[in-house]
C-alpha positions as CSV (number, residue, x, y, z in Angstrom):
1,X,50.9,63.0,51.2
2,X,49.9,60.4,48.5
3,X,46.1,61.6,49.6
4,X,47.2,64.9,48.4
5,X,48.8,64.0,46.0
6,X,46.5,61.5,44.0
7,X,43.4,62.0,44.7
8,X,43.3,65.8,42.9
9,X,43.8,63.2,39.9
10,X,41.0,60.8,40.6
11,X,38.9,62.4,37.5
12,X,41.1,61.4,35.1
13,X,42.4,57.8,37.4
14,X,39.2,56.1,38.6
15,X,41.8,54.1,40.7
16,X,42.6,57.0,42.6
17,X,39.1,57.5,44.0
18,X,39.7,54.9,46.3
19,X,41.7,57.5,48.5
20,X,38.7,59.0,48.9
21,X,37.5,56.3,51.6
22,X,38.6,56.7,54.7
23,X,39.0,53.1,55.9
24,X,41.2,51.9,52.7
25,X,43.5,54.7,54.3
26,X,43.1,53.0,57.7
27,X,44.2,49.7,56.2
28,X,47.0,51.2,53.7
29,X,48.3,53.4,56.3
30,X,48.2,50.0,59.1
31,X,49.6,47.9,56.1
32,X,52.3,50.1,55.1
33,X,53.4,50.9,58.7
34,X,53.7,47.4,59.8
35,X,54.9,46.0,56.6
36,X,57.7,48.4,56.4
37,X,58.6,47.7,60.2
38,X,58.8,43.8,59.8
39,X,61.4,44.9,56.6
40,X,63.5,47.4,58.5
41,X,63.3,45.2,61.7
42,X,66.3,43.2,61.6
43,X,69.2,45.7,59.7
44,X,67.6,48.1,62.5
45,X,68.5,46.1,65.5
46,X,71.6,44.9,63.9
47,X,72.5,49.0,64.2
48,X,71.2,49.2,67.4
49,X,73.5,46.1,68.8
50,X,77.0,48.1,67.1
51,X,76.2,51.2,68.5
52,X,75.4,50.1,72.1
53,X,78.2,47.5,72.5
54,X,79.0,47.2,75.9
55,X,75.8,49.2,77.0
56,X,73.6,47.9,80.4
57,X,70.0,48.6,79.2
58,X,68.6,47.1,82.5
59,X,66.5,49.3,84.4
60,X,67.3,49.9,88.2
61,X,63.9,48.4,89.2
62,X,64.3,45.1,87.3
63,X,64.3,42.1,89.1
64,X,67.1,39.9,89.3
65,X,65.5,37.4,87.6
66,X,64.4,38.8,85.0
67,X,67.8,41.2,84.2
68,X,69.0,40.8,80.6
69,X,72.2,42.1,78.8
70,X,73.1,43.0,75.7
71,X,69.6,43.7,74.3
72,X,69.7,47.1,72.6
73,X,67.4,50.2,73.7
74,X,66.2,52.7,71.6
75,X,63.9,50.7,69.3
76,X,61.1,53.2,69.8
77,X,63.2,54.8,66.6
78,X,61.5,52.2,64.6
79,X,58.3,52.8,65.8
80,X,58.0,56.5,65.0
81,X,59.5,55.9,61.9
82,X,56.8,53.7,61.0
83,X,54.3,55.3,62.2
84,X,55.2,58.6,60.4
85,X,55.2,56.9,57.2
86,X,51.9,55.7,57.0
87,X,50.6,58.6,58.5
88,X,52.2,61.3,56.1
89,X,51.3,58.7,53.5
90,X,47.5,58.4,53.8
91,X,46.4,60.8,56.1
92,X,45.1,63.9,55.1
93,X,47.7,66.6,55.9
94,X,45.6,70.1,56.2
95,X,44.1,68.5,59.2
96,X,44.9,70.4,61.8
97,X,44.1,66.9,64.1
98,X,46.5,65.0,62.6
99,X,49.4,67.8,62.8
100,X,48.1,67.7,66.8
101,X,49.0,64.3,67.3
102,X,51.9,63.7,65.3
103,X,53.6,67.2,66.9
104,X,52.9,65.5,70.4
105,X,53.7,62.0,70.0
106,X,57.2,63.0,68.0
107,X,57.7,65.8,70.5
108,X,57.3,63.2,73.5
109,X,59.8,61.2,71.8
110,X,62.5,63.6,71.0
111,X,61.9,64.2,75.2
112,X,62.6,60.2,75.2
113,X,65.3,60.1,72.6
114,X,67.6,62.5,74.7
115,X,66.9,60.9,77.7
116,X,67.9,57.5,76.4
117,X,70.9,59.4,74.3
118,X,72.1,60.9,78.1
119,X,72.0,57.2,79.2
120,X,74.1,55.9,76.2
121,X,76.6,58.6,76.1
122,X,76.8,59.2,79.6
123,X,77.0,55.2,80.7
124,X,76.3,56.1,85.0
125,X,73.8,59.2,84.1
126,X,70.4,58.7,85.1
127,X,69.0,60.6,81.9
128,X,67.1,63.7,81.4
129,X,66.0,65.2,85.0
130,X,61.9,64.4,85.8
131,X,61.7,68.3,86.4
132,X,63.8,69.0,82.9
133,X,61.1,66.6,81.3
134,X,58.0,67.5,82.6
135,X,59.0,71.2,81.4
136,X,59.6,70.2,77.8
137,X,55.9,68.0,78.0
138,X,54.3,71.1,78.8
139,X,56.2,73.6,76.4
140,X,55.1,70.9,73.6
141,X,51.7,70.7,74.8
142,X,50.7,74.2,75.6
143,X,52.6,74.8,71.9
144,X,50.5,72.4,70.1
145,X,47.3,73.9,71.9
146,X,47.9,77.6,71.7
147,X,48.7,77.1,68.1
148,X,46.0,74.9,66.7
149,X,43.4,75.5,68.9
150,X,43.7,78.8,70.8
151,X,41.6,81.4,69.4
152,X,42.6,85.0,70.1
153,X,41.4,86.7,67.6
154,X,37.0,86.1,67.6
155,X,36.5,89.8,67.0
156,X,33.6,91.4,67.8
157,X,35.3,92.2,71.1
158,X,34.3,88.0,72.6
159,X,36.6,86.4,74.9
160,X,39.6,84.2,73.9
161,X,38.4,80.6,73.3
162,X,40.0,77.0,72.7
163,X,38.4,75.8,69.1
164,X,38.1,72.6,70.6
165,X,35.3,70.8,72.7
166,X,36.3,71.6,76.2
167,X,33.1,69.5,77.5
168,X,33.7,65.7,79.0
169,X,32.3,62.6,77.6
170,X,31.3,60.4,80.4
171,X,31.2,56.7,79.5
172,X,27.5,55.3,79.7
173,X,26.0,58.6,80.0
174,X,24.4,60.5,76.9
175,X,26.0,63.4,75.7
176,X,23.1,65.5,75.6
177,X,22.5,64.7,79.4
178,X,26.2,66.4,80.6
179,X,27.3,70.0,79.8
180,X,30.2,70.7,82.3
181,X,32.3,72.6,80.5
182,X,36.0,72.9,81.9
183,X,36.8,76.1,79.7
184,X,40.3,77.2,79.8
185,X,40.7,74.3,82.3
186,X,40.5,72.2,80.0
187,X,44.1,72.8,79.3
188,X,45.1,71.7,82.8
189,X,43.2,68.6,82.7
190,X,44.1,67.6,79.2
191,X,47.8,68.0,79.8
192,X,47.4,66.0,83.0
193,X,45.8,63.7,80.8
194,X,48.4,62.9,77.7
195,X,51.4,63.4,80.2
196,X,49.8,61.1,82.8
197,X,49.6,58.2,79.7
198,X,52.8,59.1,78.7
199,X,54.5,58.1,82.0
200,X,52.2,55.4,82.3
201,X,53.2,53.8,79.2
202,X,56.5,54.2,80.1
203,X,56.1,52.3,83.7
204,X,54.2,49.6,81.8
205,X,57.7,49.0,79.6
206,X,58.9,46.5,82.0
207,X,58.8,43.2,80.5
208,X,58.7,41.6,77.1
209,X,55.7,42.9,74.9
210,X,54.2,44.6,77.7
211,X,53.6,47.7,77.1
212,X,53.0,47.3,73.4
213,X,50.5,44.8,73.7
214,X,48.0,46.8,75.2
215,X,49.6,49.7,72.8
216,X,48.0,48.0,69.5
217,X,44.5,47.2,71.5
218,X,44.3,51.0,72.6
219,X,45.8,51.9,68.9
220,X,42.6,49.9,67.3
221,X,40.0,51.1,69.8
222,X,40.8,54.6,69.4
223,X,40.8,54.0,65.6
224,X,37.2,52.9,65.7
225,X,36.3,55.8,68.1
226,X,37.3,57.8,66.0
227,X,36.5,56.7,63.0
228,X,32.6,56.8,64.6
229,X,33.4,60.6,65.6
230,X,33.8,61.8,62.2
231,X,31.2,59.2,60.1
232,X,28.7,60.8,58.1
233,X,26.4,59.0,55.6
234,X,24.6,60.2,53.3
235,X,23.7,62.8,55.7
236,X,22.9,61.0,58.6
237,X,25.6,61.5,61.1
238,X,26.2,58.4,62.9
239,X,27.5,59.9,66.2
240,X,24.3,61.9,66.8
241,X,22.7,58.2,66.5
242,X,25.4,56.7,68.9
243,X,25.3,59.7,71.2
244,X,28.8,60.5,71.2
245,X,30.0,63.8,69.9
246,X,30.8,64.6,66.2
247,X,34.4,65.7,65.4
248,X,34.7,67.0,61.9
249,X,37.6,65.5,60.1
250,X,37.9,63.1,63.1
251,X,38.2,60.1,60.9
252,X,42.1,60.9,60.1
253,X,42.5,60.7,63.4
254,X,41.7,57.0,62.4
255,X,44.1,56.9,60.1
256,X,46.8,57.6,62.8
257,X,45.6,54.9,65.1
258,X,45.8,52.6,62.3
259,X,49.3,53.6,61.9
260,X,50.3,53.6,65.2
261,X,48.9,49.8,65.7
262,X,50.9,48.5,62.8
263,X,53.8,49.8,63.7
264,X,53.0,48.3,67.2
265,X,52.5,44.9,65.4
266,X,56.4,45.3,63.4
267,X,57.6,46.1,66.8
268,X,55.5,42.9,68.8
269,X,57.6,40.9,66.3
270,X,60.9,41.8,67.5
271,X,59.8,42.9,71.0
272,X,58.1,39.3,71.8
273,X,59.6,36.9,74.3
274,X,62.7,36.6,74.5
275,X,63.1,40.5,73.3
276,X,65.7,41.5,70.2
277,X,64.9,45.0,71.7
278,X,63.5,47.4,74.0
279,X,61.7,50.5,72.7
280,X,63.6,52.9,75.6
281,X,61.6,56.3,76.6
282,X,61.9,57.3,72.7
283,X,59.3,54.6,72.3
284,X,57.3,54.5,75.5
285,X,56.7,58.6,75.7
286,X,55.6,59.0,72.1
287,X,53.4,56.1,72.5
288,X,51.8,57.5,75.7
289,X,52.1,61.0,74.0
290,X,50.2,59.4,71.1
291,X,47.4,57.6,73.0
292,X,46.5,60.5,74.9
293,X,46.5,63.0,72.3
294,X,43.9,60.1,70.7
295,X,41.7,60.2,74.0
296,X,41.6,64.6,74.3
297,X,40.6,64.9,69.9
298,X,38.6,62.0,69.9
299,X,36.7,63.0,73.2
300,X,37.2,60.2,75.1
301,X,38.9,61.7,78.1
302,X,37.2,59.5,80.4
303,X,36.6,56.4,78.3
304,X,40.5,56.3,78.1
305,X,40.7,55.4,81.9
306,X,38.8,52.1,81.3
307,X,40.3,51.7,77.4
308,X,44.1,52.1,79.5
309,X,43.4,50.5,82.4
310,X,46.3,48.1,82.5
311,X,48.9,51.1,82.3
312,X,46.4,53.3,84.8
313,X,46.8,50.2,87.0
314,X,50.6,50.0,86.4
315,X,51.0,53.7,87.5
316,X,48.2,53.3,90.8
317,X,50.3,50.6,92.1
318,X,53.9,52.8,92.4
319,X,52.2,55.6,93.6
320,X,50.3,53.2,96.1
321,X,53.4,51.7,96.8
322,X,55.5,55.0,97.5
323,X,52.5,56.1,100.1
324,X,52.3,53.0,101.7
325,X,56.3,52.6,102.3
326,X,56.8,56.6,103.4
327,X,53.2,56.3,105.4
328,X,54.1,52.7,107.7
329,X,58.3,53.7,107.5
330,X,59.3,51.2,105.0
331,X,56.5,48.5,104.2
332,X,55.2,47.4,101.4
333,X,52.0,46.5,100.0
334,X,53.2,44.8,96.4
335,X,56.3,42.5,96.3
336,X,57.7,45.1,94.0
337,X,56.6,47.8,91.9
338,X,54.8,48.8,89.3
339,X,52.8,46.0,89.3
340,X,54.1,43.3,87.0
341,X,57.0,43.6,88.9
342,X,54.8,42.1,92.0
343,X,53.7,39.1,90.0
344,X,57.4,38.5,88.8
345,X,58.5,38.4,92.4
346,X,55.7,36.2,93.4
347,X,56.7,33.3,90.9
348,X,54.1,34.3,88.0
349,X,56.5,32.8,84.6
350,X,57.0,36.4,82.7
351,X,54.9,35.3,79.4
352,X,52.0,34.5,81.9
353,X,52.2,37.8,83.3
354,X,52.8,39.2,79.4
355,X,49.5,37.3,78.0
356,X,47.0,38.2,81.0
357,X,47.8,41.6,80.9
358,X,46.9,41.5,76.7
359,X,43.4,39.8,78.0
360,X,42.8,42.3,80.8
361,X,43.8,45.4,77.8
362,X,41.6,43.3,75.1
363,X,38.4,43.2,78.0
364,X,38.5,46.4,79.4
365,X,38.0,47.9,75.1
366,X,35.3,46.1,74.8
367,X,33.8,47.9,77.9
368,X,34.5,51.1,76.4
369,X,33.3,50.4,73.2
370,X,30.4,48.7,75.0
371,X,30.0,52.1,76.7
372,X,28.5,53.6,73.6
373,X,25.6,51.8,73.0
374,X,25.1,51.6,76.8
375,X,24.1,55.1,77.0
């Protein structure tokens, strides 16, 4: 907004030319969205605490041990409020990448918000049905694709085509040396893709700073990505150099992970050991929603399975789990799952477990951005 606003004016305010750059917009938008978390913070949870009086946030597969009452949900409000505000603030807001990403990660949370809502309201419901969910992931998705990137109209009598890449980027290999194209597929597997990190994120929500943690180190990795994606200077195009495909306009989408990380910083600082509150499926959807909207317009589809490894490892280990107990009639290969769980039940103190799983997010980015020049 304020990059539509001002810049126009930059002719007659030097000052204004500074919008121009896209990484003070990365910093102003990171600045403003944690900045104005860390303020909100505290008359936030305050609201939170009234409204849920009385209100068991624990989740059914908490351990005993680690059970605590009276912290209030919902806290992913905070988040996406944050992150909205640096975003419409300094992004530029005729992209139609932008638009993408915020539609999905708002839309994922709106699915979150009334599942947590069902909880409140409802104090024995279970929330919104998986089905019931699932079915408004897809409607969002196939909206936000149809609509932006669907192209029915070519003329000339040519096929219907998606105006976006639909080829994969695999991590260590040059893109001029892969040309599988998925085509309309591409739909399938990118949907499978955001609503697979989604859920993921939302498994990872377990135990203090979890899942936010490795949140802000995906936030910032994508950032850079992307910023790389769209960098041209003076010319030269610095992803043709890096071997990584070129995304016009893809350094807003820089300006959103800047966002989205300091907003995930404001919400570290309340969210830290011992919690003031949990972000609920409001929080843990759009952020999933959000980081895998990142990985599809920033083509790193693949990359993202290294760059999310902690929450791909979260979501391996239930599924491991459920096949294991239904294939053997009842045992088990974790403790408990997903897998922080196990190391709780093993005796592993909760900010060890916390902390390692930071290092193991913080390591596996590094690969991936490692991946680029390895190619």
């Amino acid at each position: 907004m304020l990059y539509l606003l001002l810049y126009p004016l930059a002719d007659k305010i030097a000052l204004f030319n500074v919008l121009r750059y896209p990484t003070f917009r990365m910093l102003a938008a990171g600045l403003t969205a944690m900045l104005l978390g860390l303020f909100m913070g505290p008359r936030f949870i305050e609201a939170l605490r009234v409204m849920q009086y009385g209100v068991d946030n624990v989740r059914e597969d908490t351990p005993e041990s680690h059970k605590k009452k009276g912290t209030p949900s919902m806290g992913g409000l905070l988040l996406l409020f944050c992150l909205g505000a640096g975003v419409l603030l300094f992004a530029d807001l005729t992209s139609r990448l932008v638009w993408s990403a915020l539609v999905i990660t708002f839309g994922f949370g709106g699915i979150g918000f009334i599942d947590d809502w069902l909880k409140y309201k409802k104090r024995n419901s279970k929330g919104l049905a998986g089905k019931k969910k699932l079915a408004l992931q897809a409607a969002i998705f196939l909206g936000v694709m149809l609509f932006a990137f669907a192209d029915f109209h070519h003329g000339n009598g040519a096929a219907p085509h998606l105006a976006i890449d639909t080829r994969l980027t695999i991590p260590f290999v040059k893109v001029a040396r892969f040309h599988l194209d998925l085509g309309w597929f591409y739909l399938v597997f990118a949907f499978f893709l955001i609503v697979g990190t989604s859920n993921a994120v939302n498994l990872t929500d377990g135990l203090d700073g979890l899942a936010i943690g490795p949140t802000i180190v995906s936030a910032v990795t994508f950032m850079l990505l992307a910023y790389l994606s769209g960098l041209v200077l003076k010319g030269f195009n610095v992803a043709d150099y890096l071997l990584i495909p070129h995304i016009d306009g893809a350094s807003e989408l820089a300006v959103f992970g800047a966002s989205l990380a300091g907003a995930g910083i404001a919400f570290l600082w309340f969210n830290c050991h011992p919690a003031e509150m949990f972000m609920g499926d409001v929080g843990s959807l759009a952020i999933g929603g959000a980081l895998g909207s990142l990985a599809m317009l920033t083509k790193n589809e693949v990359d993202s399975a290294i760059i999310h490894g902690v929450f791909l490892a979260e979501t391996l280990s239930v599924m491991i789990q459920v096949f294991w107990f239904k294939r053997t009639g009842g045992k088990r290969i974790f403790l408990k799952a997903p897998l922080h769980h196990h190391f709780e039940e093993a005796g592993v103190p909760e900010t060890k477990i916390v902390v390692r799983f930071w290092i193991t997010s913080i390591f596996l980015a590094l690969v991936a951005l490692a991946s680029i020049k390895l190619r």
